[in-house]
C-alpha positions as CSV (number, residue, x, y, z in Angstrom):
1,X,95.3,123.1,113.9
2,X,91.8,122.1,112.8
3,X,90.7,122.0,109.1
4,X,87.4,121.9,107.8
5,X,87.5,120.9,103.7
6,X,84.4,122.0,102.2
7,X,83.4,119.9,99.5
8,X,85.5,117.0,100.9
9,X,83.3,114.5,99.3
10,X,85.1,115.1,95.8
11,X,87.8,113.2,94.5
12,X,90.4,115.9,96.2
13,X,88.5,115.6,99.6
14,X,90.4,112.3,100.9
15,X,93.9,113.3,99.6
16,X,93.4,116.7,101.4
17,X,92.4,115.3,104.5
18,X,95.0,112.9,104.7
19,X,97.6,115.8,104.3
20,X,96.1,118.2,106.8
21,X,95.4,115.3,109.5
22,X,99.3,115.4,110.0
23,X,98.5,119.1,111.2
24,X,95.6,117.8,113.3
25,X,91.8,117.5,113.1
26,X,90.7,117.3,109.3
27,X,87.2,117.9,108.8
28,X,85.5,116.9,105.7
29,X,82.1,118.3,105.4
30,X,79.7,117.7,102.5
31,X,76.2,118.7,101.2
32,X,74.5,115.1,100.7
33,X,77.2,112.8,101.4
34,X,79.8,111.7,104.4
35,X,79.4,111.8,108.0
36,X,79.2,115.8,108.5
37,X,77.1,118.0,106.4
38,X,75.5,121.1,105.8
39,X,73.7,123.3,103.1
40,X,76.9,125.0,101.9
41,X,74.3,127.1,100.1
42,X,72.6,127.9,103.6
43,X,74.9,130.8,104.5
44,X,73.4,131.3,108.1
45,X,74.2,126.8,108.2
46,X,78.1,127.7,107.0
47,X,78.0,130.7,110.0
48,X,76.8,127.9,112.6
49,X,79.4,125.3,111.3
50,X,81.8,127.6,111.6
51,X,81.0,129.0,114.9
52,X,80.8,125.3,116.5
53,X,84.0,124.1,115.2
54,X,86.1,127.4,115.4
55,X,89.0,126.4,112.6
56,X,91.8,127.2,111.4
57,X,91.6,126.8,108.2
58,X,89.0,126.1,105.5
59,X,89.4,124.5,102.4
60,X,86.7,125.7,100.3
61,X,86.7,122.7,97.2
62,X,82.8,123.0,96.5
63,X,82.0,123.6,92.8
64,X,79.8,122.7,90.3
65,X,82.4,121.5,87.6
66,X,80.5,120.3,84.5
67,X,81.3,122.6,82.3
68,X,78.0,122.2,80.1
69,X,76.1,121.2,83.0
70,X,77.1,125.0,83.7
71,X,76.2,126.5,80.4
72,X,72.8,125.7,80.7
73,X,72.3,127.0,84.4
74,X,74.6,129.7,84.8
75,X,72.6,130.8,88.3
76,X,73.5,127.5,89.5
77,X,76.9,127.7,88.4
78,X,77.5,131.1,90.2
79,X,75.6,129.7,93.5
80,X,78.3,127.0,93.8
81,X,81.0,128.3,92.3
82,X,80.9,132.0,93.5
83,X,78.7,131.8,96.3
84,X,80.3,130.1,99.2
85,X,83.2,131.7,98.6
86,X,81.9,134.6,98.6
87,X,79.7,133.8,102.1
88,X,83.0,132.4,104.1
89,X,85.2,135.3,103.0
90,X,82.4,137.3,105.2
91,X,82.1,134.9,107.5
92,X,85.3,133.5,108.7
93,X,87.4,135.3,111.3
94,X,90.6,136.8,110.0
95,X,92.6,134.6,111.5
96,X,91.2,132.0,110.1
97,X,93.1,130.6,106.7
98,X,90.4,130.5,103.7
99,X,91.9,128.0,100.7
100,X,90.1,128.2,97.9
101,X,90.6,125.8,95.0
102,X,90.1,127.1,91.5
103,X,90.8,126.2,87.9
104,X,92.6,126.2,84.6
105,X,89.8,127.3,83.2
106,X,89.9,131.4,84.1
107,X,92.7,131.4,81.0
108,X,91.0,132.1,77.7
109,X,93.3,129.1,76.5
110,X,94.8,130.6,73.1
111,X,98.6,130.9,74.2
112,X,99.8,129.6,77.1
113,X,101.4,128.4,79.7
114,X,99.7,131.6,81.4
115,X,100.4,133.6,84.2
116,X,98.3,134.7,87.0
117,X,97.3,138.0,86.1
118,X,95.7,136.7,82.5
119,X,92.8,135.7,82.9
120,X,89.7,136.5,80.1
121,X,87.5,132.6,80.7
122,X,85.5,131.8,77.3
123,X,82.5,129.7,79.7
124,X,80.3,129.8,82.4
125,X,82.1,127.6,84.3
126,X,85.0,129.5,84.2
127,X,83.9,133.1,84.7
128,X,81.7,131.6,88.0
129,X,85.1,130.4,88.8
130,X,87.6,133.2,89.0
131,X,84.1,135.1,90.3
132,X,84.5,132.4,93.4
133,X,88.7,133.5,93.4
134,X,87.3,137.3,93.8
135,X,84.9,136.5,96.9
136,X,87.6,134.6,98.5
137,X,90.4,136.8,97.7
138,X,88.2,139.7,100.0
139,X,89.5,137.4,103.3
140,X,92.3,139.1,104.4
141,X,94.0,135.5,104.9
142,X,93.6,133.9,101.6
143,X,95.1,131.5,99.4
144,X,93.7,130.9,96.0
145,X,95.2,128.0,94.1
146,X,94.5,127.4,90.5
147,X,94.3,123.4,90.4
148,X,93.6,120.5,87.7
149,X,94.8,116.7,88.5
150,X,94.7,113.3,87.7
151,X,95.2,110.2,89.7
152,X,93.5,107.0,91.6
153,X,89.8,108.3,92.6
154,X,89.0,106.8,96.1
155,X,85.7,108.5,96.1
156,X,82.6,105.9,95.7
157,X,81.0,107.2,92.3
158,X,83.8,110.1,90.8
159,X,86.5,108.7,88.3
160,X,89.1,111.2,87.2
161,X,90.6,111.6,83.9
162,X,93.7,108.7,84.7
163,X,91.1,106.8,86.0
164,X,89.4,106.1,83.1
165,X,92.2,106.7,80.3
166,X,93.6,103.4,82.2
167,X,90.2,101.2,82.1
168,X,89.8,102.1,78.8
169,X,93.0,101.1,78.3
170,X,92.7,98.0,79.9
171,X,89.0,97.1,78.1
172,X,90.2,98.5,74.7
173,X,87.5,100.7,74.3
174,X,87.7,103.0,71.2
175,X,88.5,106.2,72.7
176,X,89.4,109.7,71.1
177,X,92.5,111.6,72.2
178,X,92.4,115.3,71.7
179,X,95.9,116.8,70.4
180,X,94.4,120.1,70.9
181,X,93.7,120.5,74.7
182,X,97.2,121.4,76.9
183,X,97.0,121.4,80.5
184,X,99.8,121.1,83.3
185,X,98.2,118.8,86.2
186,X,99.5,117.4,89.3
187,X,99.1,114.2,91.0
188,X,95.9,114.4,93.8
189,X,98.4,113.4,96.8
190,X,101.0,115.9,95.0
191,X,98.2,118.5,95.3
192,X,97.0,118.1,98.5
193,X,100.6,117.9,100.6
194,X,101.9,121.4,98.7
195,X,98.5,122.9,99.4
196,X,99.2,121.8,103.0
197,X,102.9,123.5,103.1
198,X,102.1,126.5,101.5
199,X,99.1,126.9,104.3
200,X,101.7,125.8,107.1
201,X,104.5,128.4,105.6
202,X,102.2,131.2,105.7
203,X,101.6,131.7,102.1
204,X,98.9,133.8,100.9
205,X,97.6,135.0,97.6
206,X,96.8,133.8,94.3
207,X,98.5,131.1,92.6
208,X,99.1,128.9,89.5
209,X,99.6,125.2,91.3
210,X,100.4,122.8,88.4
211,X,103.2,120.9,86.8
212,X,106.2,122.7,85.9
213,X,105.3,121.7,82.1
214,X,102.3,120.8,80.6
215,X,101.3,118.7,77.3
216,X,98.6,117.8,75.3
217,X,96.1,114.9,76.6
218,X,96.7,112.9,73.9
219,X,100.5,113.0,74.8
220,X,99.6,112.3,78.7
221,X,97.5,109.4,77.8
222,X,100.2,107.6,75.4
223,X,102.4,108.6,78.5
224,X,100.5,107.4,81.2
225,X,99.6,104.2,78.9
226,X,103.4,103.6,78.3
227,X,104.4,104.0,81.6
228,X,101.4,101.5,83.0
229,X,102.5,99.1,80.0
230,X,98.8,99.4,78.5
231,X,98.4,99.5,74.7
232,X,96.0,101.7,73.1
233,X,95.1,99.6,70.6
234,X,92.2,101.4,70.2
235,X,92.8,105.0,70.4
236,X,92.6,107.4,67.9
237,X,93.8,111.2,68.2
238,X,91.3,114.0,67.0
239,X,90.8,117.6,68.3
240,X,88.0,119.0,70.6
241,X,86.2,120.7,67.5
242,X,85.5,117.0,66.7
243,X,83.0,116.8,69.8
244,X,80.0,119.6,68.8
245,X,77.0,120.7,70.9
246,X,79.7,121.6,73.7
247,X,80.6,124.9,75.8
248,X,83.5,126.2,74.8
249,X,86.7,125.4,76.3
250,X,89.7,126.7,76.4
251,X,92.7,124.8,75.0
252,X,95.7,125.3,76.2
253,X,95.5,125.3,79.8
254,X,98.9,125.1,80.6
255,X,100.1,127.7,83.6
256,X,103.1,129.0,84.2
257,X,104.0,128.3,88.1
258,X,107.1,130.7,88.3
259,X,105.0,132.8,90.8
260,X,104.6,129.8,93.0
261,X,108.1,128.3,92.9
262,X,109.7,131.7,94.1
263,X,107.1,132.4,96.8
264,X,107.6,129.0,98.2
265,X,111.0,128.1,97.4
266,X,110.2,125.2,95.8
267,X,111.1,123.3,92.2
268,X,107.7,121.8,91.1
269,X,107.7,118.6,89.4
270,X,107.3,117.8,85.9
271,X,104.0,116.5,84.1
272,X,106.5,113.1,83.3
273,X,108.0,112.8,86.9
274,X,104.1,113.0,88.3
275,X,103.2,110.2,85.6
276,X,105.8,107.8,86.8
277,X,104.9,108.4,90.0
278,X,101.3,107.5,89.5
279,X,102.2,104.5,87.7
280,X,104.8,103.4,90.5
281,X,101.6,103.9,92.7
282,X,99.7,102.0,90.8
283,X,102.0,98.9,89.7
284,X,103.1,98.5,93.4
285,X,99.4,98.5,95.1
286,X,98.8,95.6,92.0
287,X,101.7,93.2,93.2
């Protein structure tokens, strides 16, 4: 099976290529960066990519995902966010398996953990989003997987959230931990080898793919701090309102991933187990 992961040069693109490379070939293709590239805004440039390579399945992880970044430019939101999708849903074969990574950030985040079908986004970013899940979801052989995740970058130049809770950590940098934002992510490896079974088990449609729980950021940073044996000396808790000048966000992010666990027959893991793995991870590659 061949996989092309559009997008690859993100901080998902390495942990997704590792967990389709057991399938065979795993593709990463990016716009600027990486050893294989095209204009993934260049529809007749995806059609030749496609053509040469013929695969099976296509992971479509492009996106423009600063959310201010897409408040202020909503055409270039849509052109990333929407846009490809919408141009491989027309262009790949139907035999072909599209994957198309979305967000958290469809919910309107009032009341949570939320199911699939209630989706009302409150930004830019998230309406060019579940725009993108629309496109893709027009390929007859699609899988549309609602994602956010933490874990060890190795991506030159992208740091993700436990990233950089864990060097501020380590530096003691005064840092502000918001009580008010709830989400329910996965580990990046944790990610990538479900979104690799659900592909190889024939799964199809649109999913919530998170932890089995959820808790505030300020709770998964003393958590993740704990379990790393980091103090945060220098931490403070506040609430997003305390940040102004920014799109809205939704906060409570938290799905509800019953849909998924009874399609796939699977028990995901909680937003503790996944912490404790990361830190595992982490305190064994330091030894």
């Amino acid at each position: 099976m061949k996989t092309l992961i559009l997008g690859g040069t993100g901080l998902l693109g390495p942990y997704l290529q590792d967990a389709f490379a057991a399938d065979g070939p795993a593709m990463v293709v990016g716009r600027t960066k990486g050893p294989h590239r095209v204009d993934i805004l260049d529809k007749d440039a995806m059609a030749a990519l496609i053509q040469a390579e013929q695969p099976d399945t296509v992971i479509n992880a492009v996106a423009l995902t600063d959310v201010d970044a897409c408040e202020r430019d909503p055409e270039r939101a849509d052109a990333l966010n929407r846009g490809p999708a919408a141009a491989l849903a027309e262009i790949l074969a139907p035999r072909a398996c599209l994957v198309h990574l979305s967000t958290d950030q469809v919910y309107p985040g009032n009341a949570g953990p939320y199911e699939e079908d209630r989706t009302d986004p409150i930004n830019v970013y998230g309406r060019t989003k579940l725009a993108g899940e629309l496109a893709a979801s027009a390929h007859q052989n699609s899988l549309v997987l609602r994602v956010n995740f933490f874990g060890r970058s190795r991506t030159a130049g992208r740091v993700s959230l436990s990233d950089w809770l864990t060097q501020s950590a380590r530096e003691g940098r005064a840092i502000t931990l918001f009580s008010d934002s709830l989400f329910s992510p996965l580990r990046m490896e944790t990610l990538a080898g479900i979104t690799r079974n659900l592909v190889a088990d024939g799964i199809r449609g649109t999913y919530n793919l998170g932890s089995r729980d959820g808790a505030s950021k300020a709770w998964f940073a003393r958590r993740l701090a704990a379990a790393l044996n980091l103090p945060l000396t220098n931490a403070t808790e506040g609430v997003s309102a305390d940040l102004p000048g920014r799109a809205p966000r939704p906060k409570d992010m938290r799905m509800d991933v019953a849909k998924l666990e009874t399609a796939a027959g699977l028990e995901l893991p909680t937003l503790a187990q996944e912490i404790d793995a990361h830190a595992a991870e982490e305190q064994g590659e330091a030894r």
